[in-house]
FITI-812671 format. One line per field, with one value per atom (N, C-alpha, C): atom name; chain; x, y, z. Coordinates in Angstrom, 1 decimal. Each point is the difference from the previous one (the first is absolute). Layout:
% residues N
name	CA/...
chain	A/...
east	X/...
north	Y/...
up	Z/...
***
This chain:
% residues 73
name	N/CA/C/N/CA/C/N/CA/C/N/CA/C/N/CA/C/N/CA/C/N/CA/C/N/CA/C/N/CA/C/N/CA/C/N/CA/C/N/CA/C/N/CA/C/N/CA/C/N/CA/C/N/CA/C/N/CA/C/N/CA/C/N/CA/C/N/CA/C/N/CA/C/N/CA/C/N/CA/C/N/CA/C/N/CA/C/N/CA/C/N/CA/C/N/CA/C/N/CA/C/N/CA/C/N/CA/C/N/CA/C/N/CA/C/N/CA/C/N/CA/C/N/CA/C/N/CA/C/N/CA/C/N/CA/C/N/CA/C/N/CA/C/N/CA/C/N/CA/C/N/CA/C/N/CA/C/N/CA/C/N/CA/C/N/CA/C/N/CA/C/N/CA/C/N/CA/C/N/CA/C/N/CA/C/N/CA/C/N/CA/C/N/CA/C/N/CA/C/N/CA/C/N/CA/C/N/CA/C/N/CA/C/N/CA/C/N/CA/C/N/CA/C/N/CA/C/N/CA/C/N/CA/C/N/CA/C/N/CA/C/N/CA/C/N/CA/C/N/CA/C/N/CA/C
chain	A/A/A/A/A/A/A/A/A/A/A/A/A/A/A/A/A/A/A/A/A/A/A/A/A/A/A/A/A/A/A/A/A/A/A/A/A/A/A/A/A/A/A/A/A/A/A/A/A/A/A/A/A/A/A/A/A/A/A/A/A/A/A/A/A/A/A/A/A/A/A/A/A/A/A/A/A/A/A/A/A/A/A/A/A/A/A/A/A/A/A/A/A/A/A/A/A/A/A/A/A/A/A/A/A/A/A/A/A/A/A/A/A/A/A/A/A/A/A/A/A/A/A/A/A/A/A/A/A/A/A/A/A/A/A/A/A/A/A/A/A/A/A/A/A/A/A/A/A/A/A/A/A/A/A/A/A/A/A/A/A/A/A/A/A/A/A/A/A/A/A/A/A/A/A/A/A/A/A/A/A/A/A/A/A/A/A/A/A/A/A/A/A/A/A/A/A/A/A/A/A/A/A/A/A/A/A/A/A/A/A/A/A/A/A/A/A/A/A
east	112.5/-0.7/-1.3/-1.2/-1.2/-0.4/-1.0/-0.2/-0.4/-0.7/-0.1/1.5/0.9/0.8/1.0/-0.1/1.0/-0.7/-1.3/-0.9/0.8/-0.1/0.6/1.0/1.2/1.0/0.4/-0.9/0.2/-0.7/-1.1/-0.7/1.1/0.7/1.1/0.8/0.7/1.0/-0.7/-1.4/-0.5/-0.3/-0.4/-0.4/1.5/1.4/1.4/0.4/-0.5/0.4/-1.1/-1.0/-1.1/0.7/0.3/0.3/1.3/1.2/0.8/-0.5/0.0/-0.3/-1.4/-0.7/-0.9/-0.3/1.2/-0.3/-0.8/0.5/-0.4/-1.6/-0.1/-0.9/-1.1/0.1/-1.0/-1.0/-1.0/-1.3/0.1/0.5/0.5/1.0/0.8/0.7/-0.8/-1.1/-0.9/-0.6/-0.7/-0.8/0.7/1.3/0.7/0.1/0.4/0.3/-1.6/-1.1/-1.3/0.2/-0.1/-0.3/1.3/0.8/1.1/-1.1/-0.6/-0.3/-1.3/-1.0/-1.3/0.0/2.0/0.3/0.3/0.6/0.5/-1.7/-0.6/-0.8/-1.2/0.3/-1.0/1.0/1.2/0.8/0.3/-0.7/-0.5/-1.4/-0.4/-1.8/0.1/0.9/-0.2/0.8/0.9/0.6/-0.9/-0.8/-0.7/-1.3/-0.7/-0.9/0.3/1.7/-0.2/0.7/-0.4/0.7/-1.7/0.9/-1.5/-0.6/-0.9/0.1/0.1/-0.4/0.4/-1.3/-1.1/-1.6/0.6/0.1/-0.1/1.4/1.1/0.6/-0.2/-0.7/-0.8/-0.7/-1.0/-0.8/0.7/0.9/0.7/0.6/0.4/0.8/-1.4/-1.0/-1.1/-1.6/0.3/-1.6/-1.2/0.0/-1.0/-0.6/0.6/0.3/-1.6/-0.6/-0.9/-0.2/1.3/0.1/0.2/0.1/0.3/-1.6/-0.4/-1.5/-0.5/-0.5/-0.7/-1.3/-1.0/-1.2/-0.8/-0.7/-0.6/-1.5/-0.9/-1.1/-1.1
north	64.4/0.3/-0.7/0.8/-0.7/-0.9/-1.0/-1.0/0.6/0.9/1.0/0.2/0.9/0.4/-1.3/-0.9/-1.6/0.0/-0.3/-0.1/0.8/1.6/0.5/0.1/-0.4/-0.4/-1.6/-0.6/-1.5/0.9/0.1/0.5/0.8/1.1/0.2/-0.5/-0.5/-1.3/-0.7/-0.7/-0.6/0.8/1.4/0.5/0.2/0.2/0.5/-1.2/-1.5/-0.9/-0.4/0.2/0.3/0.5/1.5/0.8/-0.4/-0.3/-0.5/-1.3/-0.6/-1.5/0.7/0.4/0.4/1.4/0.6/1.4/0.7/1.6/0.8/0.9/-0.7/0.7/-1.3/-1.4/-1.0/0.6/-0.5/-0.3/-0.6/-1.3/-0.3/0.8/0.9/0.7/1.7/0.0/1.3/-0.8/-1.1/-0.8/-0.2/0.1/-0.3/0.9/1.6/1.4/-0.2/-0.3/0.5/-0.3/-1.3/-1.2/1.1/0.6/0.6/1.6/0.6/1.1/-0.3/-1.0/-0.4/-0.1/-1.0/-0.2/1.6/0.6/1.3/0.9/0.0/0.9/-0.8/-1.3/-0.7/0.8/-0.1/0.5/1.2/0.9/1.5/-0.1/-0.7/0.0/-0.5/-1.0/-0.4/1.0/0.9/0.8/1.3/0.2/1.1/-0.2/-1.2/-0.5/0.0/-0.5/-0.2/1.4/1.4/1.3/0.4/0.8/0.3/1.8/-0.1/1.7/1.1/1.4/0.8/0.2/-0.5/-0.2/-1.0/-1.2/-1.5/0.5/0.4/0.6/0.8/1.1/0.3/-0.2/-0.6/-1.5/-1.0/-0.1/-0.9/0.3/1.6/0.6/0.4/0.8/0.7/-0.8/-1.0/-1.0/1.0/0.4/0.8/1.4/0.5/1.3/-0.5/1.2/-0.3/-0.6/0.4/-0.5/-1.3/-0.3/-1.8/-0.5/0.8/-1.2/-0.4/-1.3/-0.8/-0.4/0.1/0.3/-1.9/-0.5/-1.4/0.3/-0.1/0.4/-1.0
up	100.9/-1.3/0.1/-1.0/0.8/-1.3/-0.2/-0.5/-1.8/0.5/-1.5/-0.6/1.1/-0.9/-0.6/0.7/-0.4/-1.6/0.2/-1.5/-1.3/1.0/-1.4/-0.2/0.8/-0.7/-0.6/0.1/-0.7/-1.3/-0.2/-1.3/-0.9/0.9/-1.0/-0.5/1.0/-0.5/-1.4/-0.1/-0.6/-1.5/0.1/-1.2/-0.4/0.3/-0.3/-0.5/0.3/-0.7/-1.2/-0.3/-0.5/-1.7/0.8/-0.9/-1.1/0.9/-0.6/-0.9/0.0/-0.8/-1.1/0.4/-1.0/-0.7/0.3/-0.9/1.0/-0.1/0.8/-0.7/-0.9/-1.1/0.1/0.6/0.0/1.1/-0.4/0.9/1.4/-0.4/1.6/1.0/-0.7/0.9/0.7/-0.9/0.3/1.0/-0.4/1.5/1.1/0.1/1.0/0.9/-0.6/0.3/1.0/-1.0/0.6/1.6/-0.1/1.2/1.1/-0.3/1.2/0.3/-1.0/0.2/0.6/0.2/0.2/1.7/0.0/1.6/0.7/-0.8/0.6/0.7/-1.0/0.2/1.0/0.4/1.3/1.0/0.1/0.9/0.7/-1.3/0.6/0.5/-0.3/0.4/1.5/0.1/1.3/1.5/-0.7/0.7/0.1/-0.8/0.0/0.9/0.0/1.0/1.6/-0.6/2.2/0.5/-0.5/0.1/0.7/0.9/0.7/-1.0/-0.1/0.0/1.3/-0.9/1.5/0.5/0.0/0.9/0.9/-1.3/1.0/1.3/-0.5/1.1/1.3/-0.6/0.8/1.3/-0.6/0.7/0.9/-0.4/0.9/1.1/-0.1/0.9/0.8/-0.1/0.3/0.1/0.8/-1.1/0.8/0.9/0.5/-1.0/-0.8/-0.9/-0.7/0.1/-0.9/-1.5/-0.5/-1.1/-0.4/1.3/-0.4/1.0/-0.3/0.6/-0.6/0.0/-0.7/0.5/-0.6/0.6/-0.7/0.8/-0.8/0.1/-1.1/0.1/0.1
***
């Protein structure tokens, strides 16, 4: 499990005990939910960054292809 996903499951744990002790309807228990949904969605960002596209694929298979030239001017 990667260091993100540890995060989000302590965060949950944390907002579930959160919640219980202070009402599911308190502020601190919406701040809690946030702080798990704020971790989730770093966690798609970071999965969606290291995904190659189908160029950069491409490219990597084909670097000669014209379409992957890169010209320095």
């Amino acid at each position: 499990m990667s260091d993100i996903q540890k995060q989000i499951e302590q965060e949950r744990e944390q907002a579930r005990a959160v919640c219980d002790t202070s009402g599911s309807t308190s502020g601190e228990c919406a701040a809690a939910w946030d702080a798990v949904e704020e971790l989730q969605a770093e966690a798609s960002h970071q999965r969606q960054s290291k995904q190659k596209n189908s160029l950069e694929q491409f490219c990597d298979d084909n670097p000669d292809a014209a379409e992957c030239r890169v010209y320095d001017n």
